[in-house]
C-alpha positions as CSV (number, residue, x, y, z in Angstrom):
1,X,5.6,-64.1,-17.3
2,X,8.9,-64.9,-15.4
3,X,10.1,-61.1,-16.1
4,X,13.4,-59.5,-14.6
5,X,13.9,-56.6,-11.8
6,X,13.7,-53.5,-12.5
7,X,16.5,-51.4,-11.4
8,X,14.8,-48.4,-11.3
9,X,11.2,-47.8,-10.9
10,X,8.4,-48.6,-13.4
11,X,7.8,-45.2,-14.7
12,X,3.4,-44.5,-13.6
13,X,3.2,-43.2,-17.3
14,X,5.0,-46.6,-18.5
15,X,3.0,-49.3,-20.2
16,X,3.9,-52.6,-18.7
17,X,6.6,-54.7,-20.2
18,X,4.1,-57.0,-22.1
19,X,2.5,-53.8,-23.7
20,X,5.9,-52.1,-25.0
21,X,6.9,-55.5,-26.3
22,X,4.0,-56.0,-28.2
23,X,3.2,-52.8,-29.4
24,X,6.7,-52.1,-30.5
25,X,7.3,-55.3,-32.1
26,X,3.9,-55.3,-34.4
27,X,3.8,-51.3,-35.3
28,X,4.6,-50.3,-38.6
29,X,7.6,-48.8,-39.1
30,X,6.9,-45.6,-38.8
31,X,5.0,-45.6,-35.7
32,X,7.8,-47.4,-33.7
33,X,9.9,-44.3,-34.0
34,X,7.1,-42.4,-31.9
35,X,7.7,-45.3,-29.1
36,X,11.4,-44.5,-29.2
37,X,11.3,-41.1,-29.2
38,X,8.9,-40.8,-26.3
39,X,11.4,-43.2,-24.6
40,X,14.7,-41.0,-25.1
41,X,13.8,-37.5,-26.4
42,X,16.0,-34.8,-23.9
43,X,13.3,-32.4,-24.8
44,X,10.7,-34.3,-23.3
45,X,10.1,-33.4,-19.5
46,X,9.1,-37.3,-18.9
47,X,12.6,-38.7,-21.0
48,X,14.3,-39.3,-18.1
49,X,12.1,-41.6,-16.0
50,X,9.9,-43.1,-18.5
51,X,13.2,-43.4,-20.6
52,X,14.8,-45.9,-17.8
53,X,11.7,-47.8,-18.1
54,X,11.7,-48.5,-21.6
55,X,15.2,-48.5,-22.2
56,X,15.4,-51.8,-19.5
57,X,12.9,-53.4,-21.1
58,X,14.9,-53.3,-24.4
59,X,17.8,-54.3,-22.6
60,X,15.8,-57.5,-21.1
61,X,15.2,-58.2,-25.1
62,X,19.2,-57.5,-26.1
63,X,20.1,-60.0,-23.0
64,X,17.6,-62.6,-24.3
65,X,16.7,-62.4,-27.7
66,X,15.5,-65.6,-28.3
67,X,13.1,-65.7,-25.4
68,X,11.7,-62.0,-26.2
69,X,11.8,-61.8,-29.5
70,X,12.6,-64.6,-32.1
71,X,10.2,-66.9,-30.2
72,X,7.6,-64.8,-30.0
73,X,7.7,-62.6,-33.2
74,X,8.7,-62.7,-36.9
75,X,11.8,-62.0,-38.1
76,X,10.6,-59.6,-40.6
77,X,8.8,-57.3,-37.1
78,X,12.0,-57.5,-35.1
79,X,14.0,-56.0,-37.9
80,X,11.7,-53.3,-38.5
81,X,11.7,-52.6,-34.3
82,X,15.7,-53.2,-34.8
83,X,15.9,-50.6,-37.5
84,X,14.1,-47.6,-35.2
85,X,16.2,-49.2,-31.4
86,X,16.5,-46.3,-28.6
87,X,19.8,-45.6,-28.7
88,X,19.9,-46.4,-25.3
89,X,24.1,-46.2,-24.6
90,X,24.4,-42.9,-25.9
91,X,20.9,-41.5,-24.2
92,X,22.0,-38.4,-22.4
93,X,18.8,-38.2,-20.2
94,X,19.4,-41.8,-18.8
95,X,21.7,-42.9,-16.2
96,X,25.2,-44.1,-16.7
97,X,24.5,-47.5,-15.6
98,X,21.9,-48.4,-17.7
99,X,24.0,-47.1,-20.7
100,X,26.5,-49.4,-19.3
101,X,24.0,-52.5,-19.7
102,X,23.0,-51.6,-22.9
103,X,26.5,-51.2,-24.1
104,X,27.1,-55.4,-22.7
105,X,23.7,-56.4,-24.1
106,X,24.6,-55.9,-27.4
107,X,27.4,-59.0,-27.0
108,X,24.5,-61.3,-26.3
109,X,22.1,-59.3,-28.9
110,X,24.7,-59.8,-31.6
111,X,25.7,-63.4,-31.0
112,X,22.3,-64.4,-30.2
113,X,20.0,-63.1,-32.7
114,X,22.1,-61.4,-35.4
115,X,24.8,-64.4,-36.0
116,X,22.4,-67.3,-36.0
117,X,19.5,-65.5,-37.8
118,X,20.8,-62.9,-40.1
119,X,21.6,-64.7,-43.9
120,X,25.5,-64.0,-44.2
121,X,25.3,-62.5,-47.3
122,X,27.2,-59.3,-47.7
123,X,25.9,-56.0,-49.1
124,X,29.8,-56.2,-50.4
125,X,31.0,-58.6,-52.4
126,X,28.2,-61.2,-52.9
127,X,26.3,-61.4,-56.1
128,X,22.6,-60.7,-56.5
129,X,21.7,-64.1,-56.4
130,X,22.5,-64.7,-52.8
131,X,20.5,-62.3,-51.4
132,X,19.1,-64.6,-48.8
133,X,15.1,-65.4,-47.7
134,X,13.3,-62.2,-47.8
135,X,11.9,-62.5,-44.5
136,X,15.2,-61.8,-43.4
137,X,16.4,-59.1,-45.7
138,X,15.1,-55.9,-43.0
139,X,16.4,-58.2,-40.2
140,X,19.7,-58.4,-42.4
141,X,19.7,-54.6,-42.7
142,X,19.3,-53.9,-39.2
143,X,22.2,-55.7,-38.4
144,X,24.1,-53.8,-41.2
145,X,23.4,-50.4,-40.4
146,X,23.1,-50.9,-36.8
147,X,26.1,-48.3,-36.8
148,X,24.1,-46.2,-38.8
149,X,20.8,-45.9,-37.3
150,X,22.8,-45.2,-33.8
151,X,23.4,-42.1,-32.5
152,X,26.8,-43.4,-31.2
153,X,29.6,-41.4,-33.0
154,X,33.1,-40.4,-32.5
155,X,32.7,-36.5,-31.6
156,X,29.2,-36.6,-30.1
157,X,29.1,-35.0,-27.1
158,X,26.6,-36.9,-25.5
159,X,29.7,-40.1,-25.6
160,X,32.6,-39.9,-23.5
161,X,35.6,-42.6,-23.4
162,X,33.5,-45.2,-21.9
163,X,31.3,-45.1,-24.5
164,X,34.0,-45.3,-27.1
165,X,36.2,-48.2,-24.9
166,X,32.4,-50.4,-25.0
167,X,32.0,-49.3,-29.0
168,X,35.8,-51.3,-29.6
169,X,35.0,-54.1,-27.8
170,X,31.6,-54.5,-29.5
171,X,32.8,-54.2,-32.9
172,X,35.8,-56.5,-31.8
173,X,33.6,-59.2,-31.5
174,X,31.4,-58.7,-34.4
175,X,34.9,-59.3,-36.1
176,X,35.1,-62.5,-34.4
177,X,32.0,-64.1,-35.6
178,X,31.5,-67.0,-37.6
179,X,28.5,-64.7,-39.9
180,X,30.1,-62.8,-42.3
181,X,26.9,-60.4,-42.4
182,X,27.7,-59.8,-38.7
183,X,31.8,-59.0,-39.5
184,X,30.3,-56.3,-42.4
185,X,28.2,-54.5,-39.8
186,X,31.7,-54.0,-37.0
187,X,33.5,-53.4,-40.7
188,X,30.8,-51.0,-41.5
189,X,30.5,-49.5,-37.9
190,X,34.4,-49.1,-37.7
191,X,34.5,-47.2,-40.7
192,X,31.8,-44.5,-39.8
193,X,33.9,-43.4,-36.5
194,X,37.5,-43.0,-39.0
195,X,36.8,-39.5,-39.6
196,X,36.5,-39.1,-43.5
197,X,40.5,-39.4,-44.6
198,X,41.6,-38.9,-40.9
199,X,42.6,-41.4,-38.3
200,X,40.7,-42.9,-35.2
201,X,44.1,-45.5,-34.6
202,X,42.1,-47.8,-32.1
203,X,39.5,-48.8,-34.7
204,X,41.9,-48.9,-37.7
205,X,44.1,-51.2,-35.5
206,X,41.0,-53.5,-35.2
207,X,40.6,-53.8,-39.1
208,X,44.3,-53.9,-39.6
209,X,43.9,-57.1,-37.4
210,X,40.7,-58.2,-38.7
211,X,42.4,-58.0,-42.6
212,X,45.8,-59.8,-41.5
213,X,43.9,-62.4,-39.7
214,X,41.2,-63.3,-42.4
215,X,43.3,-63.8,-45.2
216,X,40.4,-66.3,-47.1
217,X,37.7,-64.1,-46.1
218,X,35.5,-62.7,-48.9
219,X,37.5,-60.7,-51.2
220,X,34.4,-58.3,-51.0
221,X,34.8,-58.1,-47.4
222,X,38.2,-57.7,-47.2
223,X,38.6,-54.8,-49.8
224,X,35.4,-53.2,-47.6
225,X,38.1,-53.4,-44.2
226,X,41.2,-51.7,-46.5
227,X,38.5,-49.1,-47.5
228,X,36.9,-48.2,-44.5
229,X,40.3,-47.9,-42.6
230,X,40.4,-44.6,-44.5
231,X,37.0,-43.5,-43.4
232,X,35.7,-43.3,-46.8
233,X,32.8,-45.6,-46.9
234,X,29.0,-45.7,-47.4
């Protein structure tokens, strides 16, 4: 396997890149959290080194998703893997660099996997009928609540203004893209750093621009951006 460089070196506790890939990707749910946990718990006296390890290797899979991961697993096991990612960009064990790739894989991670493979429905504004193929629906909420199940927010203090520069740009593009299921997840990612009926100007400015610019966009949608320009949104 034609495999990239390691920046730092392979952790001697780390399984090989072929092992983390496979067991994360065909776990059940609930036992990929232990894999992430293992690679980015600060409590853990290992985090740090074994942490770089792992956290590359997802960062291969975010560069290259279809190589990693759509041609080699279902779409159905990379949502459930999606749905319990490391967190790598806001890992305080790991070093700023690597946070700093994870932060610009997520450009090709978005646009690569998310916008071609994720059915655009939206969970706002689309009727129950065009809820998409099922293999797709945990893949589809992954992408939605990739916001979510991050541990990037606004007043964490394991962020600093990198962090929150790489977060606009992100969501920026997601804006951009020709899946509306992939504009609801910036919408929805957006709305959770407005602090509830406060401001955050540089991500309201983004769905102000976002709204003016899309003015035949899914009412659904649309309504979604006014709303979570307040904050207030689930």
């Amino acid at each position: 396997m034609d495999l990239p460089e390691l920046k730092y070196p392979r952790a001697a506790s780390a399984k090989s890149f072929d092992e983390w890939l496979e067991e994360k990707y065909t776990r059940s749910p609930d036992q990929i959290f232990d894999i992430d946990f293992q690679a980015t718990d600060r409590t853990t006296g290992m985090a740090y080194v074994t942490g770089t390890t792992y956290s590359e290797y997802a960062i291969w899979t975010w560069e290259n998703p279809k190589k990693w991961l759509v041609d080699r697993f279902s779409l159905e096991q990379i949502g459930q893997a999606m749905c319990a990612h490391e967190h790598i960009y806001v890992a305080p064990t790991l070093p700023r660099d690597v946070r700093d790739r994870a932060w610009a894989a997520l450009t090709p991670l978005f646009k690569e996997l998310f916008e071609p493979y994720v059915h655009p429905r939206l969970v706002y504004g689309n009727p129950r009928d065009e809820q998409g193929p099922e293999e797709s629906s945990v893949l589809h909420d992954a992408c939605f609540m990739w916001w979510d199940i991050s541990r990037y927010y606004l007043n964490s203090p394991d962020v600093d203004e990198s962090d929150h520069q790489a977060f606009l740009k992100i969501a920026g593009e997601c804006l951009k893209s020709s899946n509306p299921a992939v504009q609801e997840s910036a919408v929805h990612g957006l709305g959770e750093v407005i602090p509830w009926g406060g401001e955050y100007p540089p991500a309201q400015a983004l769905l102000t621009d976002f709204i003016a610019a899309n003015p035949t966009a899914n009412p659904g949608l649309l309504e979604y951006a006014r709303q979570a320009r307040t904050g207030q949104i689930q």
